[in-house]
Each structure stands twice: as C-alpha cells, then as structure tokens.
N, C-alpha and C positions, 0 to 999 in steps of 0.2 A: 530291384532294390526293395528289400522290405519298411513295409511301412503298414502303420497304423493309423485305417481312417485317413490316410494322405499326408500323415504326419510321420515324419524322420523323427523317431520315441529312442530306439536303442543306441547304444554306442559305438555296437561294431559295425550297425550300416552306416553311423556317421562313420567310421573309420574307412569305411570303404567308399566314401563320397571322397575323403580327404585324399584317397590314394589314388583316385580318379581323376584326380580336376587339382591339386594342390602346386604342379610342375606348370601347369596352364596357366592360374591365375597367378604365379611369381615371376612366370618369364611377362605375363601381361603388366604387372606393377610395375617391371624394372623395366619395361619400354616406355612409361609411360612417366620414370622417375628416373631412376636409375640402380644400380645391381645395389646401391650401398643399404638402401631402406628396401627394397625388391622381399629381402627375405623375412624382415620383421613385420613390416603390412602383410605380407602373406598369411603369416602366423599369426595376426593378429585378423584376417580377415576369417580365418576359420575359426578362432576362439570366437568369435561376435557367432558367427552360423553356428556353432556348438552348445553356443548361450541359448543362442535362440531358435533352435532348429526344431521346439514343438509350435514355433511359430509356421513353420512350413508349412503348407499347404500343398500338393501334389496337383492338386482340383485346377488348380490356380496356377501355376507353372511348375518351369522345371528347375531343376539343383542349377546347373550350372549357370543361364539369367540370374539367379535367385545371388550365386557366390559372386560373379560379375559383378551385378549390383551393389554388394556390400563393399567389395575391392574400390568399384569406382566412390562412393563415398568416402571412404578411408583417402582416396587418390583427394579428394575435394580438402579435404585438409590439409595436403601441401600441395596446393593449386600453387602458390607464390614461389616455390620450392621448383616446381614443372614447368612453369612460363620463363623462371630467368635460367633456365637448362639449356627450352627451347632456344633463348636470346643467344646462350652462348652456344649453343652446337650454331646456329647461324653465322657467329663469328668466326670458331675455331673448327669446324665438323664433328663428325662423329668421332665416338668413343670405340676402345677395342669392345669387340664381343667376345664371343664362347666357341663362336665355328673354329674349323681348322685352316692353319697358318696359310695354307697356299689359298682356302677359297677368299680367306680375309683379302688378301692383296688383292685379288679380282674384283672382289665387290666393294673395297675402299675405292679403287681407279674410277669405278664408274657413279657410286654412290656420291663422292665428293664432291661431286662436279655439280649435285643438286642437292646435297643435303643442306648444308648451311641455306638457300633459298627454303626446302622446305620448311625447316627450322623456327624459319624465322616467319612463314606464312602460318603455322601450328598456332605461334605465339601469338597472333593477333586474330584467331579464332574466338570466339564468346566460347565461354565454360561448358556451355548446354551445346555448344557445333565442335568442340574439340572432345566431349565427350563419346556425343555418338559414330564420329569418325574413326576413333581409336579403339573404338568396343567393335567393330565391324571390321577396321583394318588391322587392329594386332589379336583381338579377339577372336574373327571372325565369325561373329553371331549375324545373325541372320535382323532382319527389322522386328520382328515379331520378339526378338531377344534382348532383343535392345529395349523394346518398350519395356515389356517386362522388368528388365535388369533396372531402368533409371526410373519406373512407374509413371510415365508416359505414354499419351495414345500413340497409334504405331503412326497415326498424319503427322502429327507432331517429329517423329523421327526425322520423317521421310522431308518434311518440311525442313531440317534440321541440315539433313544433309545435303539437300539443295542447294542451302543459302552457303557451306560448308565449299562444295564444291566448286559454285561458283567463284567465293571471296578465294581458295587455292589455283583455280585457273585464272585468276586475275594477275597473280601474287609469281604463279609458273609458269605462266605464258601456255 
C-alpha cells in the first residue's frame, strides 16, 4: 500500500483499502446489527476513514484494527438497537443468512438449539465484553487488533474476554 510518511494521502490507495476490507467490515456490522443498517454503517464507516485517513498513521497500526475500530464505534450508537436484537434472537432464533439453502437447514438444526441461549447471554454482556468478543469472533482479529481497534491496552482486552467468557459459560453451561 502506498503511503506517505505512514499516512494513507491518495485516493486510489484509499480505494484500494475500500476494496480490501469493505465486504469484511459489512458482513461484521450486520452480525453485530443486522443486514438492514449492515450497509449504510459500512458506508458510512468508510466515509469517516476517507475523512480522516491523513489521520492514519501506518507507525501505529494497521488499516484493518484502524476500520474495525471506527465500524465498532458507529456499532456504539445503536448499542440499544443490538441488545434488544440480541433479546429477541433469544426469544425467536436466528435470522435467514446469505449461505445456500441446503447449508442453511443444517446449520439452523443445530444453531437453534443454542442460539436463542447465546442471544440472550450476548445481551447481558457490558459493552466493552460484547465488544471485544465480537471483534475477535466475527472479526477475527487477533488481541493485539482488538487493542488497537477499541484503543485499549491489549491486558485490558485479554481482561475483557476473561470476564466475557466466563459470564457465557455461566449463561451456556
């Protein structure tokens, strides 16, 4: 990626950032929301990195913590919007996806049977333990991405997901 001094300066390496990571951080919003706002936070997570992308620093990490990052903030504004989701996939299960029709049915059979539990142990995660959990399981960024991503030390994550998995093996048996 070209960069200036560590700084994402031109357009077309932002375009090429966008074309890299833009299918990532929407399928991430709409796990973490759902498909209906999945594509306008997305869009809207890139115009904020495109606003501010001589903000970047390269020195300091990478694009994709860096778009995380902004995605989960964006996510922090309809926190209220993702806790009564979680409430109701608890009640009702999950939602259709995107895979194909015969894997759906296999992985509805067996997902169903724990999702409404997970659901509803998501919901009653703190903001800062459902954040690092979802950046690592739907994300799959690493701790060090995570810090990065939410600008917290990486104890603090790992501290995070402790209390996290605990409060879920409580909640999952």
């Amino acid at each position: 990626m070209r960069a200036i001094k560590g700084v994402i300066t031109a357009p077309d390496v932002f375009e090429a950032v966008f074309e890299a990571h833009y299918e990532e951080i929407r399928r991430y919003i709409a796990r973490r929301l759902d498909l209906g706002v999945a594509e306008d936070l997305a869009a809207e997570t890139f115009l904020i990195a495109f606003r501010q992308r001589d903000r970047f620093d390269a020195v300091v990490g990478g694009v994709r913590p860096w778009l995380y990052g902004i995605a989960t903030n964006l996510i922090g504004r309809h926190r209220r919007t993702e806790v009564r989701r979680y409430r109701a996939l608890a009640r009702t299960g999950p939602p259709p996806d995107e895979e194909a029709p015969d894997q759906r049915v296999v992985d509805r059979l067996s997902a169903d049977v724990t999702v409404d539990r997970l659901a509803g142990a998501l919901a009653r995660l703190s903001q800062g333990e459902r954040d690092v959990v979802l950046l690592v399981a739907y994300g799959g960024l690493g701790y060090d991405e995570v810090a990065e991503a939410l600008g917290i030390a990486m104890g603090t994550v790992a501290s995070r997901l402790s209390r996290a998995r605990t409060k879920l093996r409580e909640v999952l048996g």
